[in-house]
N, CA, C and O of each residue as an XYZ file, in Angstrom:
232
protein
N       0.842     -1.190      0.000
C       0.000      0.000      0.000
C       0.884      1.250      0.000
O       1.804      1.409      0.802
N       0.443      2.387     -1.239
C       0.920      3.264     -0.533
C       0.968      4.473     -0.093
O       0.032      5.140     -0.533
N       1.839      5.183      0.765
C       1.757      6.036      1.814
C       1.113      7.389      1.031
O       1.354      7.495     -0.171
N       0.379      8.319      1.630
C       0.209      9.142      0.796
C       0.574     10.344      1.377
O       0.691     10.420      2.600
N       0.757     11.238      0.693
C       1.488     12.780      1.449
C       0.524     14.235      1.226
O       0.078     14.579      0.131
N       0.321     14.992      2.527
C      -0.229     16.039      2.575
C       0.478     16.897      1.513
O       1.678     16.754      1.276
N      -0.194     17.674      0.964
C       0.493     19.026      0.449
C      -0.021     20.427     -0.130
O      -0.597     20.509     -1.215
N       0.190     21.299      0.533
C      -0.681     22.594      0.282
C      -0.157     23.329     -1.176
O       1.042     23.439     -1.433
N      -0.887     23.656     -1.791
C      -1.284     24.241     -3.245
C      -1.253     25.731     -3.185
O      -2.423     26.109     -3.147
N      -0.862     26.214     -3.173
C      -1.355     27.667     -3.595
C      -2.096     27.969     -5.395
O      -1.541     27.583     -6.424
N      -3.303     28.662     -5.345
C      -3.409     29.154     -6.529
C      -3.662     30.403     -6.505
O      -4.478     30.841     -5.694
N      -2.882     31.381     -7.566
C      -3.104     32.757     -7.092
C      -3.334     33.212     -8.893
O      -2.813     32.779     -9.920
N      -4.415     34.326     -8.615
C      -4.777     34.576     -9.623
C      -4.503     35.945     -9.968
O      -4.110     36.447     -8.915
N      -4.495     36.808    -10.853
C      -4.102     38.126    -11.069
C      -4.866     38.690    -12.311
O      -4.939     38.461    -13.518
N      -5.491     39.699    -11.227
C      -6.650     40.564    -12.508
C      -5.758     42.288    -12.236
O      -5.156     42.840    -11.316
N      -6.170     42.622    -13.726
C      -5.324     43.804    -13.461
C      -6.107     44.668    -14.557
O      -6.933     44.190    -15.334
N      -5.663     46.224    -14.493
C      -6.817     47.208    -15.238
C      -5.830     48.168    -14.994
O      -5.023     48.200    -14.065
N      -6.020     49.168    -16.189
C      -5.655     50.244    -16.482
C      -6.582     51.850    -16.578
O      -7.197     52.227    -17.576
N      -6.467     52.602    -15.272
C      -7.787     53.556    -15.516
C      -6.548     54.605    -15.584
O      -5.419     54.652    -15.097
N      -7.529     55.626    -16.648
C      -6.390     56.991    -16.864
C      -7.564     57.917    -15.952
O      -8.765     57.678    -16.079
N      -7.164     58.755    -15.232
C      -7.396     59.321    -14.202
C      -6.828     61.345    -14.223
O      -5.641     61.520    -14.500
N      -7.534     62.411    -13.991
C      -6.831     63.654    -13.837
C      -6.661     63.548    -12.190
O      -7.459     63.105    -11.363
N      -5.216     64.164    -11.993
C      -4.699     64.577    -10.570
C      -3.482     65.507    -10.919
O      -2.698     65.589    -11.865
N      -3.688     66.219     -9.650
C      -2.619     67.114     -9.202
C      -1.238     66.712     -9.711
O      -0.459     67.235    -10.509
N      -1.200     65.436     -8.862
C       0.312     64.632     -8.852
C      -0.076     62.967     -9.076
O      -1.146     62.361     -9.028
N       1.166     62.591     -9.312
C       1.039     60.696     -9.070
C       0.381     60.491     -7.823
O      -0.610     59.767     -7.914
N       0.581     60.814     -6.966
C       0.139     60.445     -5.307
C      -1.187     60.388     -5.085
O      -1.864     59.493     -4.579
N      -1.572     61.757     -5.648
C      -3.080     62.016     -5.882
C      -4.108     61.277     -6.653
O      -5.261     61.015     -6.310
N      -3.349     60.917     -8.011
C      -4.095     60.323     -8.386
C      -4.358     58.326     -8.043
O      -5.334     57.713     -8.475
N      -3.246     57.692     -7.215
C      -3.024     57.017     -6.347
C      -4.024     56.618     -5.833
O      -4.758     55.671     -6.115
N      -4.071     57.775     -4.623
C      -4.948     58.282     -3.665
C      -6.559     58.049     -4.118
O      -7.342     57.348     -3.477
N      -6.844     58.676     -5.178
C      -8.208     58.640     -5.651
C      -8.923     57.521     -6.029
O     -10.114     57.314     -5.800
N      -7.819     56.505     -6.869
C      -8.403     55.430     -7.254
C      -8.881     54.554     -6.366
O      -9.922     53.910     -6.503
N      -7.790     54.494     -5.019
C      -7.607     53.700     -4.080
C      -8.830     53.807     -3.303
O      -9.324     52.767     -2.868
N      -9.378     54.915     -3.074
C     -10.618     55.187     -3.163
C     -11.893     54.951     -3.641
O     -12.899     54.632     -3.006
N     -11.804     55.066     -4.368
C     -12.867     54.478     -5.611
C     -12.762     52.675     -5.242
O     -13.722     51.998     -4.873
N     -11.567     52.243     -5.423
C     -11.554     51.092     -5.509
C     -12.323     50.393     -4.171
O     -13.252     49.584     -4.199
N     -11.407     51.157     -2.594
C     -12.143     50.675     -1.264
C     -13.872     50.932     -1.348
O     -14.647     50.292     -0.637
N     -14.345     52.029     -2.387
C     -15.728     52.226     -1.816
C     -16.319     51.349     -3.643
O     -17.120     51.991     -4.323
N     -15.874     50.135     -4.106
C     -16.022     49.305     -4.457
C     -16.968     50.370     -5.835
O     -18.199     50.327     -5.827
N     -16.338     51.116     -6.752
C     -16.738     51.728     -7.664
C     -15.978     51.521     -8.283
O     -16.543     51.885     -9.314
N     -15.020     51.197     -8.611
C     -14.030     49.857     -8.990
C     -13.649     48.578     -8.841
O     -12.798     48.250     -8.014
N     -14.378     47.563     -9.805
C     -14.453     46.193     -9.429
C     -13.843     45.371    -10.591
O     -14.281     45.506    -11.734
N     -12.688     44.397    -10.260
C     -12.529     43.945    -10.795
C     -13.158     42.138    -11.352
O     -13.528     41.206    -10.638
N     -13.082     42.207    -12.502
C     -13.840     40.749    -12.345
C     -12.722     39.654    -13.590
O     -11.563     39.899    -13.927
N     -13.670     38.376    -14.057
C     -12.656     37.554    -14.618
C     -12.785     38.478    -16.237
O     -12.781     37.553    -17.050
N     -12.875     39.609    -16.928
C     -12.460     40.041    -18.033
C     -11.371     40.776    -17.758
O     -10.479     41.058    -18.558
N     -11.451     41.128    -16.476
C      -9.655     41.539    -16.016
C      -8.841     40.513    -16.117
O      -7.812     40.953    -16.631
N      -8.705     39.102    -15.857
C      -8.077     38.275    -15.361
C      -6.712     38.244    -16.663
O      -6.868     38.196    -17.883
N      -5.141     38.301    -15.720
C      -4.287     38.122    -16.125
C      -3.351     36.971    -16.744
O      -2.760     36.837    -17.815
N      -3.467     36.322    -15.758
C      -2.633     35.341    -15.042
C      -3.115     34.120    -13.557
O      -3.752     34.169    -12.505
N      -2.419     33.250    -14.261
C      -2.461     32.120    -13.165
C      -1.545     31.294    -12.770
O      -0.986     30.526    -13.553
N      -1.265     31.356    -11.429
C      -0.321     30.683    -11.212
C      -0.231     29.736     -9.552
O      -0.385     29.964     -8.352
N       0.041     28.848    -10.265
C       0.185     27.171     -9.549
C       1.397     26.820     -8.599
O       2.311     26.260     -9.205
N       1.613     27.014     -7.280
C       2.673     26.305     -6.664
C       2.590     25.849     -5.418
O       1.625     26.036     -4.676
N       3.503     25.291     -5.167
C       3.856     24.588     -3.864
C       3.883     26.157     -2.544
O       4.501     27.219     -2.471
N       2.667     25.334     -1.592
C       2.896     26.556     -0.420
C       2.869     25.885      1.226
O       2.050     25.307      1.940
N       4.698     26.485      1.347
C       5.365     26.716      2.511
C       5.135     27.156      3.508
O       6.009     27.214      4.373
């Protein structure tokens, strides 16, 4: 018989978007999205989706 072994998976996925934005400065405009994004007026979903990736987790 044989032995069989635990092993944790990670799967991590990556959605990503490009918004052009007016601000003062970089910081600002940072600032704003980050915003937008926490009060969920920015949502990303799977037509964002980048990437996937599969590994062993330590």
């Amino acid at each position: 018989m044989q032995i069989l072994k635990n092993f944790k998976i990670e799967i991590k996925e990556t959605l990503s978007t490009i918004i052009n934005i007016q601000a003062e400065n970089e910081q600002q405009a940072i600032d704003i999205i980050k915003k937008k994004y926490d009060n969920e007026e920015i949502i990303l979903d799977s037509n964002n989706f980048i990437d996937t990736e599969i590994t062993n987790y330590e």
